[in-house]
KEKE-3310 file (N, C-alpha, C; in steps of 0.2 Angstrom, whole numbers, plus 5000, padded with zeros to 4 digits):
npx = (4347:4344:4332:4316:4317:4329:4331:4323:4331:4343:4339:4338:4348:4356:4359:4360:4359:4363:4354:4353:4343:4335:4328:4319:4312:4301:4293:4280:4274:4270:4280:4290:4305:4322:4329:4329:4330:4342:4350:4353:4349:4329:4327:4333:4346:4345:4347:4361:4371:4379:4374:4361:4364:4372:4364:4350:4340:4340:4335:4325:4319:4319:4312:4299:4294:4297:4286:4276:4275:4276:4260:4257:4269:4266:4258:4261:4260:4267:4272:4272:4287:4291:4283:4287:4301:4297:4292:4300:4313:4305:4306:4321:4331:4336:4348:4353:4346:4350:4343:4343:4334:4323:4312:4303:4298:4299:4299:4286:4280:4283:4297:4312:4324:4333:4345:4343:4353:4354:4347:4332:4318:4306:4311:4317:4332:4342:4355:4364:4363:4360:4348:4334:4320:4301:4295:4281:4278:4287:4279:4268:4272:4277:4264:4258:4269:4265:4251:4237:4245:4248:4250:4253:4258:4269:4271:4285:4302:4305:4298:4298:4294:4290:4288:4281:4291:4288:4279:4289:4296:4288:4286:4289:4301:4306:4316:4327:4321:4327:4339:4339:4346:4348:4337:4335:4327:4331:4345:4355:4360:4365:4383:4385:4390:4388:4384:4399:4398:4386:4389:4399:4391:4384:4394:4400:4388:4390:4400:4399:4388:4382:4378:4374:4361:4355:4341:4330:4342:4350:4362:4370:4378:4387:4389:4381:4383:4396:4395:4390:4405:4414:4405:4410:4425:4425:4421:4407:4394:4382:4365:4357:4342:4333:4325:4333:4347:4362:4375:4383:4381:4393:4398:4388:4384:4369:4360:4342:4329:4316:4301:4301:4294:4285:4296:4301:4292:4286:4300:4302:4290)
npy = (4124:4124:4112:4116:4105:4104:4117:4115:4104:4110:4119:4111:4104:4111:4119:4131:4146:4158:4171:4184:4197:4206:4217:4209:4201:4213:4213:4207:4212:4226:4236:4242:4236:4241:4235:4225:4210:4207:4212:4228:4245:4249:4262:4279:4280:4280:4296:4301:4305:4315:4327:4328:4334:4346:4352:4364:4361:4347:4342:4348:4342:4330:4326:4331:4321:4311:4314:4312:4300:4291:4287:4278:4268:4266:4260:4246:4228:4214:4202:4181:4180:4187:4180:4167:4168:4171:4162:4152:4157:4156:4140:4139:4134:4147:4156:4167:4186:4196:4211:4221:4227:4244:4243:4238:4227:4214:4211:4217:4203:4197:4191:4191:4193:4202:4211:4229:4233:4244:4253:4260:4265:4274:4280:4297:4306:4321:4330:4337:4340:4327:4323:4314:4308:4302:4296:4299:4311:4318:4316:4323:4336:4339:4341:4352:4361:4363:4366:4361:4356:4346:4333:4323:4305:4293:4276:4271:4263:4262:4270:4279:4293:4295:4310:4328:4341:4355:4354:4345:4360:4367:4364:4363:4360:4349:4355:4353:4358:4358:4363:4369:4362:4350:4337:4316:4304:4289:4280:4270:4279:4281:4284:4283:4272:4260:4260:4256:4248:4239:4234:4227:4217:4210:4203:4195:4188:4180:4173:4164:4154:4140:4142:4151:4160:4170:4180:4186:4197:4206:4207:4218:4229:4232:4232:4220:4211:4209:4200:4186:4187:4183:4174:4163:4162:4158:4145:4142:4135:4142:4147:4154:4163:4171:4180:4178:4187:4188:4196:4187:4173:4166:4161:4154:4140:4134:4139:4144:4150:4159:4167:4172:4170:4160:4151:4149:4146:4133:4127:4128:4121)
npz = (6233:6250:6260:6267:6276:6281:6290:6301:6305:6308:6317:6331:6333:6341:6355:6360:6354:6344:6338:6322:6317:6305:6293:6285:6293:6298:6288:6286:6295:6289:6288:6277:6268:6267:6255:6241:6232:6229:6238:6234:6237:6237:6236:6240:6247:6266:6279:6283:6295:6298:6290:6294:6305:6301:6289:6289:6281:6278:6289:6293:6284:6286:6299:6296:6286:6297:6306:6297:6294:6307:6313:6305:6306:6322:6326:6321:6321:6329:6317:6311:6313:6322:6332:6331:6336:6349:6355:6353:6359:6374:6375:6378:6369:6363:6364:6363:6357:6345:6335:6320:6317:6323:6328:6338:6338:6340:6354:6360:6353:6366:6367:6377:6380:6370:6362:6354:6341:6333:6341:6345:6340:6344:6355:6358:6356:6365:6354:6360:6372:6375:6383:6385:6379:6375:6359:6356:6364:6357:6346:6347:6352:6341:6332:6337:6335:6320:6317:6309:6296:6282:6273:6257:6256:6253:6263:6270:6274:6293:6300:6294:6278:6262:6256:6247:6242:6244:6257:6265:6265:6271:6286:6302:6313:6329:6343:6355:6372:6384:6379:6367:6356:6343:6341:6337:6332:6344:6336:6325:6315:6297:6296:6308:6321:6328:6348:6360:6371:6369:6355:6362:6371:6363:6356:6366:6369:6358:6357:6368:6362:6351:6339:6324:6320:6304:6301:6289:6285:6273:6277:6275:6279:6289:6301:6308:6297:6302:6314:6307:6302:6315:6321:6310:6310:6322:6321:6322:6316:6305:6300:6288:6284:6272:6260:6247:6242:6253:6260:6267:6262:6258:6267:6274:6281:6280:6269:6268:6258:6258:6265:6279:6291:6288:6289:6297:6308:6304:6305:6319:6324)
capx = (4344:4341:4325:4313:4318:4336:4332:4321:4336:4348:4341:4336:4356:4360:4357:4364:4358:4362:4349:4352:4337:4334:4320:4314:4307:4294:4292:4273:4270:4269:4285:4294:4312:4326:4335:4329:4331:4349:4353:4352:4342:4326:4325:4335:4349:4344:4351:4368:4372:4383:4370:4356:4368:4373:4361:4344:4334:4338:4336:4318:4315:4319:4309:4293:4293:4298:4279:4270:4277:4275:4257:4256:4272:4266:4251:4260:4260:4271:4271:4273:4294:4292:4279:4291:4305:4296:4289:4308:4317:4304:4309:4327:4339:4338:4352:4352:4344:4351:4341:4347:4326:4321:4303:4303:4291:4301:4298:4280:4279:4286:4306:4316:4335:4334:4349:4340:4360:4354:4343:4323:4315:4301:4315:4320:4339:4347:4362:4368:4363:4360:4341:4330:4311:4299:4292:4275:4278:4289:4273:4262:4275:4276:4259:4257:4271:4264:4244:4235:4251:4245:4255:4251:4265:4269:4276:4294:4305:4307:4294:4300:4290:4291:4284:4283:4299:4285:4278:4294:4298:4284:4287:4292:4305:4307:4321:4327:4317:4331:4347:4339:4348:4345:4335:4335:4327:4338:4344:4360:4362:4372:4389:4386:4396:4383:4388:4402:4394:4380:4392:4402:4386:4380:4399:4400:4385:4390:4405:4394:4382:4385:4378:4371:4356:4352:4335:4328:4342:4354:4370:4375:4378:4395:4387:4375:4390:4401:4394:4392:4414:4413:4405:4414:4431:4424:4419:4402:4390:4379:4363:4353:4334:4333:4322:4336:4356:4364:4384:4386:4380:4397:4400:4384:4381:4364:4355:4336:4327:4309:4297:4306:4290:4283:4298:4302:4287:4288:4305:4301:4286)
capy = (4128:4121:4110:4117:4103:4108:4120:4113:4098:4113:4120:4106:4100:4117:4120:4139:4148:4166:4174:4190:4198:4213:4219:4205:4198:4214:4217:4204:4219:4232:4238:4242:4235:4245:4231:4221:4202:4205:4218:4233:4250:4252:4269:4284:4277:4284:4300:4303:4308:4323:4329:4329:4340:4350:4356:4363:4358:4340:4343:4350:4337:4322:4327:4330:4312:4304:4314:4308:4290:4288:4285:4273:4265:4266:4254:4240:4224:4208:4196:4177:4179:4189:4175:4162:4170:4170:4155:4149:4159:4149:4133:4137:4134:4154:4159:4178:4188:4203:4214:4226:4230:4249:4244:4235:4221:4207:4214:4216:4197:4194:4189:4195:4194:4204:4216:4232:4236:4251:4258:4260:4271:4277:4285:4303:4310:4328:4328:4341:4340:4319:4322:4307:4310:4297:4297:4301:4314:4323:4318:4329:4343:4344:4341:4357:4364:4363:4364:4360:4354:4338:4330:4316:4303:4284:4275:4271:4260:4261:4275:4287:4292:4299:4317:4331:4345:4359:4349:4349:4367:4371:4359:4366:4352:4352:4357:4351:4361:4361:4367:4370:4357:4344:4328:4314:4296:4286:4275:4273:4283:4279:4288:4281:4269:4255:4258:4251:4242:4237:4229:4221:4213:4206:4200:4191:4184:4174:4169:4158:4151:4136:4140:4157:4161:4176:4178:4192:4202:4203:4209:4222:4234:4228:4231:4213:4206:4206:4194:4183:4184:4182:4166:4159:4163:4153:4138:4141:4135:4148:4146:4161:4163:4176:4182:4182:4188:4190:4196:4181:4168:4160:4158:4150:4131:4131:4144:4143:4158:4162:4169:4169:4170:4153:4145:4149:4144:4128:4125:4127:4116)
capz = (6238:6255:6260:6269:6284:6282:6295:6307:6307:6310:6325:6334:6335:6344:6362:6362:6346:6342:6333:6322:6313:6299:6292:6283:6300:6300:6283:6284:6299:6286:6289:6270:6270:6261:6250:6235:6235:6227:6239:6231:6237:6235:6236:6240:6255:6272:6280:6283:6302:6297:6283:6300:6310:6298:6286:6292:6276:6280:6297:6292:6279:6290:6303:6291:6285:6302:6307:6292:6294:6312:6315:6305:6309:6330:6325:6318:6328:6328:6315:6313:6314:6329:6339:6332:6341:6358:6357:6352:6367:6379:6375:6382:6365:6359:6367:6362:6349:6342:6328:6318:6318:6325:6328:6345:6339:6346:6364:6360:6352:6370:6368:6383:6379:6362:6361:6349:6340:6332:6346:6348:6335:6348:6360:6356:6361:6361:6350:6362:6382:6378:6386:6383:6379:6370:6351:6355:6367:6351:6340:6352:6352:6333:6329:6341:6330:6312:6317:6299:6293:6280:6266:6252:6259:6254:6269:6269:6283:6298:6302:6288:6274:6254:6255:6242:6245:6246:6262:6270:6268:6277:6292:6309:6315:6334:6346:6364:6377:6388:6377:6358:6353:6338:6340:6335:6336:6347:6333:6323:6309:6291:6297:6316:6326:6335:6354:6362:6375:6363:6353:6365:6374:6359:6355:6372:6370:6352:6359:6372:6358:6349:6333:6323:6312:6304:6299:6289:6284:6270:6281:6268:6284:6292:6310:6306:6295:6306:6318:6302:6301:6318:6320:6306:6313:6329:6319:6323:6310:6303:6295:6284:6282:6269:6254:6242:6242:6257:6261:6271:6259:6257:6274:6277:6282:6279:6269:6265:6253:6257:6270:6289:6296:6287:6287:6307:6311:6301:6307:6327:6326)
cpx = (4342:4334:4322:4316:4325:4336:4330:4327:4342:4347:4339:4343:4358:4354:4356:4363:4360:4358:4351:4347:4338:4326:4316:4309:4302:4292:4283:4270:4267:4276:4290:4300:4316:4328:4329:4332:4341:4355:4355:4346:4336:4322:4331:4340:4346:4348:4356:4366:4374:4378:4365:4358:4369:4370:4354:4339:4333:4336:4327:4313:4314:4313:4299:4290:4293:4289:4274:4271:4274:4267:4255:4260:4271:4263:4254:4260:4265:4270:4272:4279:4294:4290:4286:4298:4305:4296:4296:4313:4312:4305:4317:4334:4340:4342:4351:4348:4343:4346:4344:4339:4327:4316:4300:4297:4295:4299:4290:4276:4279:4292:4307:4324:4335:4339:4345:4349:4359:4349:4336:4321:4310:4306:4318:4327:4340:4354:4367:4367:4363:4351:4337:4322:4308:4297:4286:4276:4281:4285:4269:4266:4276:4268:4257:4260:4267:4255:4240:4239:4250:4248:4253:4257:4264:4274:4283:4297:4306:4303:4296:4295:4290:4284:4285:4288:4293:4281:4282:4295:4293:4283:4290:4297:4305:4314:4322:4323:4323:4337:4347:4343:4347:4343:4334:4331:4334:4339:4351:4360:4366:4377:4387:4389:4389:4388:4391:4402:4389:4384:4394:4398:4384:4385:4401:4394:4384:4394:4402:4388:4387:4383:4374:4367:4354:4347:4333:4334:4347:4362:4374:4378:4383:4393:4385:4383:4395:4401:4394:4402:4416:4413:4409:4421:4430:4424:4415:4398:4383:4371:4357:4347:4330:4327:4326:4343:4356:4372:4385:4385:4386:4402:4396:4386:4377:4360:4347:4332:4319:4306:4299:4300:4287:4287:4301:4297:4286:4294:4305:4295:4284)
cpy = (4122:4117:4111:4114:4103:4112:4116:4104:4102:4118:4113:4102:4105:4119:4127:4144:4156:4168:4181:4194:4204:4212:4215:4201:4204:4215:4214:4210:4224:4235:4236:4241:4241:4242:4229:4215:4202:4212:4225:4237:4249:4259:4273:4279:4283:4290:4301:4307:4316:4326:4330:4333:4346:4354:4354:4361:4352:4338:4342:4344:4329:4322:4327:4324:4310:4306:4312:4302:4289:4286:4279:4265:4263:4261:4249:4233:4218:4202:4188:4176:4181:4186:4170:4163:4169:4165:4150:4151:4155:4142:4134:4137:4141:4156:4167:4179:4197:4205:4221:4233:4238:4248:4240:4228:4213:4207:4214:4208:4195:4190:4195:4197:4195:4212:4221:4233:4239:4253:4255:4268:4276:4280:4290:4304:4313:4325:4335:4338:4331:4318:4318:4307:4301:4300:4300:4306:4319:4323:4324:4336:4345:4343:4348:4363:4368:4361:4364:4358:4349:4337:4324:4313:4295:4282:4272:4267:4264:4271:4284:4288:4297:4305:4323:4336:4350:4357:4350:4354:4370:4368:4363:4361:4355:4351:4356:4357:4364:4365:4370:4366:4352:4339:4325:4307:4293:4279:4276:4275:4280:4285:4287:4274:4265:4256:4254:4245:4238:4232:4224:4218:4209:4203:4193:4185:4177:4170:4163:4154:4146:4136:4149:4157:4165:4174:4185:4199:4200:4204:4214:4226:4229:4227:4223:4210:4204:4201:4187:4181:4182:4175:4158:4158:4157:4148:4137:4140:4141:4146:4153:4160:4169:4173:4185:4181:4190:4191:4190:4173:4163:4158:4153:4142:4128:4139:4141:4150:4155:4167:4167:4167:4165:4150:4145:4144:4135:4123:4122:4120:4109)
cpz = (6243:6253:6267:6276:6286:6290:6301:6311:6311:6316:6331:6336:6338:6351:6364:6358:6347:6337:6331:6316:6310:6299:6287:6289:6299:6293:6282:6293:6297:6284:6282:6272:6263:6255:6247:6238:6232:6232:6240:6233:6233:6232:6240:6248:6260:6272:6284:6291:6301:6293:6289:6303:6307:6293:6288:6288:6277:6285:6297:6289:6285:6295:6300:6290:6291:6304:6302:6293:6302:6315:6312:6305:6318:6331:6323:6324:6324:6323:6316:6316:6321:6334:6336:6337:6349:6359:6358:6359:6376:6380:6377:6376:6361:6363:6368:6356:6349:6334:6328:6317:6322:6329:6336:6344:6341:6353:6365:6358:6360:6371:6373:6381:6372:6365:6353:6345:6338:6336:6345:6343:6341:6355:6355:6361:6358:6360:6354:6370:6382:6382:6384:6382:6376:6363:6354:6358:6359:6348:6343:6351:6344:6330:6332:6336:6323:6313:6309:6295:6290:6275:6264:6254:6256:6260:6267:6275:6287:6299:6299:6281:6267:6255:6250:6244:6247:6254:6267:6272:6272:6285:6298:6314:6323:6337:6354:6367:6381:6386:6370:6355:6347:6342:6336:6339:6339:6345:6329:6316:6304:6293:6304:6316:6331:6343:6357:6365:6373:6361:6358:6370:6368:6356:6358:6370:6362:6354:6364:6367:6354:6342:6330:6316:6312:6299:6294:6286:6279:6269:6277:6273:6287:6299:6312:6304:6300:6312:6313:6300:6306:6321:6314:6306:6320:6327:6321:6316:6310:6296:6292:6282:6280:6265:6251:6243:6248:6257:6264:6266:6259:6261:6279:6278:6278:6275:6263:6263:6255:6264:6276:6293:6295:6293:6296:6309:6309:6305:6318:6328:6330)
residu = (UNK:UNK:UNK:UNK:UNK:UNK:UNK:UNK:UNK:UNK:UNK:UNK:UNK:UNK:UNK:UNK:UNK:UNK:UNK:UNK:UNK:UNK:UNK:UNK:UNK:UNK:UNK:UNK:UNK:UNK:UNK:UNK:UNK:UNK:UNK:UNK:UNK:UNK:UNK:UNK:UNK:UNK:UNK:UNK:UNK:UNK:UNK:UNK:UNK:UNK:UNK:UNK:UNK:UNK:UNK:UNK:UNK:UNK:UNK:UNK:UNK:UNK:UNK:UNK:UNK:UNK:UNK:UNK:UNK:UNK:UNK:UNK:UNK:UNK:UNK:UNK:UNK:UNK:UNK:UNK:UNK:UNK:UNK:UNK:UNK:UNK:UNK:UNK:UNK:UNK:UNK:UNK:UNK:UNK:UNK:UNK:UNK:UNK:UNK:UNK:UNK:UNK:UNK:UNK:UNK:UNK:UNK:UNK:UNK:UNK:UNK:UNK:UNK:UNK:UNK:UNK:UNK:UNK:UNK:UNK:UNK:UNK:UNK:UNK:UNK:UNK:UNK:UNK:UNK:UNK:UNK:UNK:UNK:UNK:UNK:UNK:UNK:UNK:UNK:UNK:UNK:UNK:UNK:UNK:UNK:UNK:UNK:UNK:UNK:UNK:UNK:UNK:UNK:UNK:UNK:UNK:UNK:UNK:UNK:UNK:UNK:UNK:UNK:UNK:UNK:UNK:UNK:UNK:UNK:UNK:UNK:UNK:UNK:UNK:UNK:UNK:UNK:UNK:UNK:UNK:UNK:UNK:UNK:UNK:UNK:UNK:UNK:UNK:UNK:UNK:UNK:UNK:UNK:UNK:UNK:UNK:UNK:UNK:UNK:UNK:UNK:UNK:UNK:UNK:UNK:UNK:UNK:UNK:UNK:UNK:UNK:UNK:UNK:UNK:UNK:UNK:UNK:UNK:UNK:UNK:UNK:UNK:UNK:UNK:UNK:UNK:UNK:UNK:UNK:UNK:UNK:UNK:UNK:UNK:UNK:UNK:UNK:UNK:UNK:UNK:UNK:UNK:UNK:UNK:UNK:UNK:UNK:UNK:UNK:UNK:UNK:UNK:UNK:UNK:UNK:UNK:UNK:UNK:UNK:UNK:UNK:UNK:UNK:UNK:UNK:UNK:UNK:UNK:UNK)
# end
């Protein structure tokens, strides 16, 4: 295994750096990650795009959990990975920084040029007309829905939450205003496709970086991976600042196993 100054050696020789982060960057926020240190679920995989569209119980249920989770997911705030970022993009050699994150706590540490690659949890869009709302507005229109509506819940990533099946079925999910249509948070779904322009902004902007470090995630999801085959293809060095197994390990450079948000912070110093 790497040594701690391993890193702080490896960004310090890089002018141009591409940053791409997961959910071990918030997980000292609160915010539960999905994987195990070997990559492996914790808990039930997310929900399925076609399986949200097409049946209403999952429609009902998703919807239930996203309003039990969300108030305590609204309140989280930025941890140490997220200040080391900012602090890191002000000094000039963070070139980019893509997160595969939902939870906007980059933007709230203060990082500017963060591509979100699956969207913004706290935006709502109809899966019919396309109509744009925000999350709190939708908390207010279903809290309206389901008045005395309360559930025993443990929290869950990414502003979802473990609730009883009785719970759900009594839930009132909501519906566009304008066309009745499904919503959804504006994020990408397991069986979705990250935006093409998404992609190919956050593609463009490796290929101008002279070096790439993911931080936080363990790239099991091919959208993240692929910048990892990406830069390896380009003969950009690559270093990983995980807790644990990562798909890219054996394309890394430099990989160091623990805490991003020490070892960030550590390493920037």
């Amino acid at each position: 295994m790497a040594a701690r100054g391993d890193l702080a050696a490896f960004l310090a020789r890089h002018r141009r750096v591409f940053a791409l982060t997961g959910a071990g960057v918030s997980t000292a926020s609160g915010i539960p990650d999905y994987r195990d240190e070997q990559g492996a679920w914790k808990r039930r995989p997310p929900v399925m795009i076609q399986a949200l569209r097409s049946d209403p119980a999952i429609y009902r249920r998703y919807w239930a959990r996203a309003y039990a989770g969300w108030p305590r997911f609204s309140t989280v705030a930025p941890g140490a990975a997220h200040r080391a970022f900012a602090r890191w993009e002000s000094r000039g050699t963070l070139a980019h920084l893509v997160t595969q994150n939902v939870d906007g706590l980059h933007q709230q540490a203060g990082s500017r040029a963060v591509i979100d690659l699956h969207g913004r949890l706290d935006e709502v869009v109809c899966l019919g007309c396309r109509r744009r709302g925000t999350r709190a507005d939708t908390q207010e229109r279903l809290a309206a829905l389901n008045p005395g509506w309360t559930a025993a819940f443990a929290t869950a990533p990414d502003g979802d939450a473990d609730i009883d099946d009785a719970a759900s079925a009594a839930f009132e999910p909501p519906f566009c205003d304008t066309c009745g249509g499904l919503l959804k948070p504006d994020v990408v779904f397991f069986g979705e496709n990250v935006p093409v322009d998404r992609y190919e902004c956050a593609r463009d902007a490796l290929a101008s970086a002279d070096a790439l470090l993911v931080a936080g995630s363990s790239l099991m999801v091919y959208s993240g991976y692929r910048f990892a085959r990406q830069a390896r293809e380009a003969g950009l060095p690559i270093a990983i600042v995980n807790r644990g197994h990562t798909r890219a390990d054996d394309l890394a450079t430099l990989k160091v196993e623990g805490d991003v948000g020490t070892l960030l912070t550590e390493a920037l110093a």
